[in-house]
Backbone bond lengths (Angstrom), bond angles and torsions (degrees), N, CA, C in turn:
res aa  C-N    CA-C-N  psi(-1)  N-CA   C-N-CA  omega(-1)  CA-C   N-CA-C  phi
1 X - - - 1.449 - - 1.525 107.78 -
2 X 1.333 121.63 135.45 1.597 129.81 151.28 0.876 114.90 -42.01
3 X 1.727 101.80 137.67 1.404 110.71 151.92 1.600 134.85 -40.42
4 X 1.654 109.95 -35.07 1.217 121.70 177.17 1.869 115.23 -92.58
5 X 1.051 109.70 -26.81 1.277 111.03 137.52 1.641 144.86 -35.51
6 X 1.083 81.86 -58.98 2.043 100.78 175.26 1.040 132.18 -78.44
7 X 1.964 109.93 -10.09 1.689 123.26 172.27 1.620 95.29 -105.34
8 X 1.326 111.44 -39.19 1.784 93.93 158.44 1.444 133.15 -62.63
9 X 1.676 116.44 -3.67 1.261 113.67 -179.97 1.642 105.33 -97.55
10 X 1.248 109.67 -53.64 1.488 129.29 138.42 1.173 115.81 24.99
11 X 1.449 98.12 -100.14 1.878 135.00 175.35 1.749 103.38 -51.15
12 X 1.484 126.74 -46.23 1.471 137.35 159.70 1.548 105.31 -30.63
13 X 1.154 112.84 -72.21 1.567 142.78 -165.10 1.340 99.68 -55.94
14 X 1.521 137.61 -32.00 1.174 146.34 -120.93 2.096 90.14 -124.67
15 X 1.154 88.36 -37.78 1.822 101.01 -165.01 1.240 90.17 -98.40
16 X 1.683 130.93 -23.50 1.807 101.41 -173.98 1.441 82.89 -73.76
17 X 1.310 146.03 -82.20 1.062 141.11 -155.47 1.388 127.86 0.37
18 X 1.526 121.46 -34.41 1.003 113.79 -174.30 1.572 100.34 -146.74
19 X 1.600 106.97 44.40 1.525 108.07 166.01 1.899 90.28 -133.51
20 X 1.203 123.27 144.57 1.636 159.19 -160.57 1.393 92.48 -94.52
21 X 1.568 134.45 63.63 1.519 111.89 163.45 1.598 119.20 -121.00
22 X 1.331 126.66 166.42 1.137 130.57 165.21 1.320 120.44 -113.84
23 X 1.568 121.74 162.89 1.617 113.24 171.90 0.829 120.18 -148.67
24 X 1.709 128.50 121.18 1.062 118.51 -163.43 1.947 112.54 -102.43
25 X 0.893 141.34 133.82 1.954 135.18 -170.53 1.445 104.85 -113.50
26 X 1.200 123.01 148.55 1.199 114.83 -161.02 1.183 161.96 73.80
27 X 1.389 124.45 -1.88 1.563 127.28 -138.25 1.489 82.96 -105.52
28 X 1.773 99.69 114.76 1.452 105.83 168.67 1.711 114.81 -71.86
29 X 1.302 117.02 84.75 1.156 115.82 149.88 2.216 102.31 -147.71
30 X 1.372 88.51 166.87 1.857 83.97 -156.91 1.312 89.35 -85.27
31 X 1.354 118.49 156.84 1.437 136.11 -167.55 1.291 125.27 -60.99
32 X 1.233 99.99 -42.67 1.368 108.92 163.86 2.003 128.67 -53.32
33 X 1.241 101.19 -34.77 1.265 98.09 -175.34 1.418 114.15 -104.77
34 X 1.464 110.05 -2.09 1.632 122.18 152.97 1.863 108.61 -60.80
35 X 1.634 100.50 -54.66 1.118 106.21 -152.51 1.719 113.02 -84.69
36 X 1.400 95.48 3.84 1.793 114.18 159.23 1.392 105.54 -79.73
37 X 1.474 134.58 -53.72 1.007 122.45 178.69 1.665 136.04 -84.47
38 X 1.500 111.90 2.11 1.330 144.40 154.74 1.348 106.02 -49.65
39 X 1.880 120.75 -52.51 1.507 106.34 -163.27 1.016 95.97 -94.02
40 X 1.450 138.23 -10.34 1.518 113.62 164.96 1.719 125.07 -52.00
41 X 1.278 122.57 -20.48 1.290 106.96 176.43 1.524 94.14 -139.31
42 X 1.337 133.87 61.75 1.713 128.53 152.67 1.640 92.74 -99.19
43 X 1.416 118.67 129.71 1.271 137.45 121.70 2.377 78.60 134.03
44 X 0.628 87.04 21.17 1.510 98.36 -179.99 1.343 129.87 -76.61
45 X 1.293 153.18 142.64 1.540 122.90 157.45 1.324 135.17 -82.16
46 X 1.088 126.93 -177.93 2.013 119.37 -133.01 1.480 79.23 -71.25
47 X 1.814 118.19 -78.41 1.010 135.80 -167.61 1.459 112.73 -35.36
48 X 1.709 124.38 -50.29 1.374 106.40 177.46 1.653 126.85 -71.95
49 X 1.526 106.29 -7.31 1.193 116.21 173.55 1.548 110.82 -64.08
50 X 1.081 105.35 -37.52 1.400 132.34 -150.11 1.823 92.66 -81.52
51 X 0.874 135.80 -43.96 1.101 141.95 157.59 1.645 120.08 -50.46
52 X 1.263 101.62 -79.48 1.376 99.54 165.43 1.244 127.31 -28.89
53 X 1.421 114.71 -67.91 1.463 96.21 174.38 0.850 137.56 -72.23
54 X 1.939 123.07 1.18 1.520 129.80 -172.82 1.918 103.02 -77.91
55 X 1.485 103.64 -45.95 1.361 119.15 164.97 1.975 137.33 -72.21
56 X 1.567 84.01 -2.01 1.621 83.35 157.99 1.477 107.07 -109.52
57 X 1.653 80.85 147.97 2.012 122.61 178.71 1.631 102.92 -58.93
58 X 1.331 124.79 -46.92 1.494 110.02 -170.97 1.708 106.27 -63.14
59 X 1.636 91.75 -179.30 1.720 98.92 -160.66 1.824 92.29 -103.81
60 X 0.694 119.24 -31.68 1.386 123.33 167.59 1.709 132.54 -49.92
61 X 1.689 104.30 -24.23 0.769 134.16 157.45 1.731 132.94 -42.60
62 X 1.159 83.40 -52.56 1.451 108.47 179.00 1.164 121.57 -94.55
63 X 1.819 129.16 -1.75 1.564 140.82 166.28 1.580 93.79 -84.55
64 X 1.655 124.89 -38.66 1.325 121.67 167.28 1.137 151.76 -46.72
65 X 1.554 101.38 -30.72 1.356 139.72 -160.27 1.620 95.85 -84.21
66 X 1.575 110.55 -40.86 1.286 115.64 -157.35 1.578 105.41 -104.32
67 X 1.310 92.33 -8.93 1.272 87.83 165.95 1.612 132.69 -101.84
68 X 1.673 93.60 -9.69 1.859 102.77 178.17 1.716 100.59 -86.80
69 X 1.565 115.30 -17.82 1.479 103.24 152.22 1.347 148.77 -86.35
70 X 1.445 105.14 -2.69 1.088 122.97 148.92 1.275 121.86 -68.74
71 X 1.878 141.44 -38.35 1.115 128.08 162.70 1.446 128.26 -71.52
72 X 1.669 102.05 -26.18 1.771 86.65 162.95 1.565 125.35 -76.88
73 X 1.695 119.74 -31.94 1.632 92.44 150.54 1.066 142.68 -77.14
74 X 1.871 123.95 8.08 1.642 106.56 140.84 1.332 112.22 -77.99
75 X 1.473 154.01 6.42 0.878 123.70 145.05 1.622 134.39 -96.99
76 X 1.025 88.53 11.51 2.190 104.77 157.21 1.302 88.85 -84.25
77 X 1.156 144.44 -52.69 0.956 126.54 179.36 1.804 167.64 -30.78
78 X 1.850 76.17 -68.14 1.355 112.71 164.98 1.683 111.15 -60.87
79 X 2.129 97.48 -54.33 1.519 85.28 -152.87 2.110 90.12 -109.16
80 X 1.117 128.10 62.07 0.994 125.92 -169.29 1.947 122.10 -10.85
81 X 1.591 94.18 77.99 0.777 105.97 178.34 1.908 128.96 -147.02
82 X 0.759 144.61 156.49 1.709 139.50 -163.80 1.721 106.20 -88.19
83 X 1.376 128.50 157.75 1.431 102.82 178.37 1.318 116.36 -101.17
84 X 1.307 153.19 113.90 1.242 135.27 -148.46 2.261 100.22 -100.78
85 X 1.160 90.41 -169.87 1.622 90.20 161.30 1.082 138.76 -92.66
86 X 1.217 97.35 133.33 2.046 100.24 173.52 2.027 102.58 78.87
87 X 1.743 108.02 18.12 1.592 96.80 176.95 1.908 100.04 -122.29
88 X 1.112 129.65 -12.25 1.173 131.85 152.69 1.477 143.92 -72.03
89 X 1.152 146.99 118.97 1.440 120.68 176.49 1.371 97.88 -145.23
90 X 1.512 99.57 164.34 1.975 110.80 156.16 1.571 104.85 -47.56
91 X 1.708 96.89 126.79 1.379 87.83 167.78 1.710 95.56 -115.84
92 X 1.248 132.16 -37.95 1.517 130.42 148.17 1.491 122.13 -132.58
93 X 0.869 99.82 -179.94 1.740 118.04 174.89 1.528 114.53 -151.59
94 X 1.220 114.94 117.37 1.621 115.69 -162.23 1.523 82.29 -131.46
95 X 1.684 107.74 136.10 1.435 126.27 -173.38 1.462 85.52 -135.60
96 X 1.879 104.49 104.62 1.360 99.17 145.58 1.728 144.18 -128.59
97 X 1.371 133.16 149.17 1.371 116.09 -162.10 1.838 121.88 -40.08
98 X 1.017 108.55 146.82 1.534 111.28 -172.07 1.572 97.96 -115.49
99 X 1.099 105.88 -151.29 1.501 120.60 168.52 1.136 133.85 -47.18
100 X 1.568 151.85 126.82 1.429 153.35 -150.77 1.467 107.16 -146.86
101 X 2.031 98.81 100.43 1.246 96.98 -177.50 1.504 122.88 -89.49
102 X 1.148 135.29 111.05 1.235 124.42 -158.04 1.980 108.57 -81.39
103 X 0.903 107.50 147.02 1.643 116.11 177.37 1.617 104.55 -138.04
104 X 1.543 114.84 161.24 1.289 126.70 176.17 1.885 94.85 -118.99
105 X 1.413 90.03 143.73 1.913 108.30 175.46 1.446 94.78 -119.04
106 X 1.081 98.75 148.74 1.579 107.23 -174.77 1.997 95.73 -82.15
107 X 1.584 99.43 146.35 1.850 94.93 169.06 1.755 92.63 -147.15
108 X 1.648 97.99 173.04 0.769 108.71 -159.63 1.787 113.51 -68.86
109 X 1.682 125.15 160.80 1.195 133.57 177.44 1.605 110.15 71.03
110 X 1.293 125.50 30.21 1.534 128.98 -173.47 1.314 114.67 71.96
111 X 1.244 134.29 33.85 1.347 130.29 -165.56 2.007 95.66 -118.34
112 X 1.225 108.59 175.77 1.392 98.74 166.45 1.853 105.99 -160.45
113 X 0.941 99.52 144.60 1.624 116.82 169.47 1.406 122.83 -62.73
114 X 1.512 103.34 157.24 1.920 76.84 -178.88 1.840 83.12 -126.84
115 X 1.021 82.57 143.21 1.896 99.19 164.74 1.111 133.27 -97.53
116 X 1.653 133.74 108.25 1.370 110.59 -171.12 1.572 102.13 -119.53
117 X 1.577 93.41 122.41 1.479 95.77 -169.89 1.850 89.58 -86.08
118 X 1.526 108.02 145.79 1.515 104.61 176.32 1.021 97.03 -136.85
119 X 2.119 102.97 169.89 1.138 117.61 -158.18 1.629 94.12 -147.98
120 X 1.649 109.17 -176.61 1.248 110.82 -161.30 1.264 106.13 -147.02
121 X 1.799 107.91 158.05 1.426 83.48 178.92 2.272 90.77 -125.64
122 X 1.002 130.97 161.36 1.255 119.39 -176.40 1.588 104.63 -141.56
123 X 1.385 105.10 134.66 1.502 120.08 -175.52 1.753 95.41 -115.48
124 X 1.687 111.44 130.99 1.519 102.56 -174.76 1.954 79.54 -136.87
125 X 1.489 96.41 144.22 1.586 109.05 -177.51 1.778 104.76 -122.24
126 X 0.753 116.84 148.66 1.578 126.52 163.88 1.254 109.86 -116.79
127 X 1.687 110.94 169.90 1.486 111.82 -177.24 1.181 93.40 -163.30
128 X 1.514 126.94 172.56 1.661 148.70 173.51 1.560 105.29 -87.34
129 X 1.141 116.31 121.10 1.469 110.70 159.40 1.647 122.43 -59.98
C-alpha cells in the first residue's frame, strides 16, 4: 500500500470512530422495495423507527428492524454509553443495488425470459441530536 493510500485509509479509520453506522450486504430483496421502506423512518428517532418497522407488513421491514438494532449497539458500543430518549435518530439510510442473479424462464416458441432476481446492499447511520 502507498503512502498516500495509508493516510487516506488512516483519516477513514479516524471518522468511523465516531460516526454510529451499520451495513447490511446482500439482502435479497430488490432495491426499490427496500428503499420504499427506508424512507419511512430516515431523519426519525431510533425508538419511533423502531416501532415502525416492528409494525409494518412488508418483509423488508423486518431486515431493517434488525438492522437499526444493530447500529444502536455499535453505538453502546463505540461510545460507552446507554441510549436514552429523544438523543438518537436516523441520520441516513442509503439503499444500494447489490448483486443481480440472472435466471432464464422458459416462454413460449423456444424463446426464454430472463429473470433477474436482485439484491441490495444498505448503509444505515445514526447521530446525536
Amino acid at each position: 500500500m502507498g503512502n498516500r493510500k495509508r493516510l487516506v485509509a488512516d483519516k477513514r479509520k479516524e471518522a468511523n470512530k465516531t460516526t454510529y453506522f451499520a451495513k447490511l450486504n446482500n439482502c435479497p430483496t430488490s432495491p426499490r422495495k427496500m428503499n420504499q421502506v427506508a424512507a419511512l423512518v430516515r431523519g426519525l428517532d431510533v425508538y419511533k423507527a423502531l416501532n415502525i418497522l416492528k409494525f409494518n407488513t412488508r418483509e423488508a421491514s423486518g431486515r431493517l428492524e434488525k438492522l437499526l438494532k444493530s447500529a444502536i449497539a455499535n453505538y453502546e458500543a463505540k461510545s460507552n454509553e446507554r441510549v436514552e430518549e429523544n438523543t438518537l435518530f436516523v441520520k441516513s439510510v442509503v439503499v444500494d443495488s447489490g448483486m443481480m442473479a440472472k435466471r432464464l424462464r422458459t416462454a413460449p416458441q423456444g424463446r426464454g425470459y430472463r429473470i433477474r432476481k436482485r439484491s441490495n446492499h444498505v448503509t444505515l447511520t445514526l447521530d446525536k441530536k
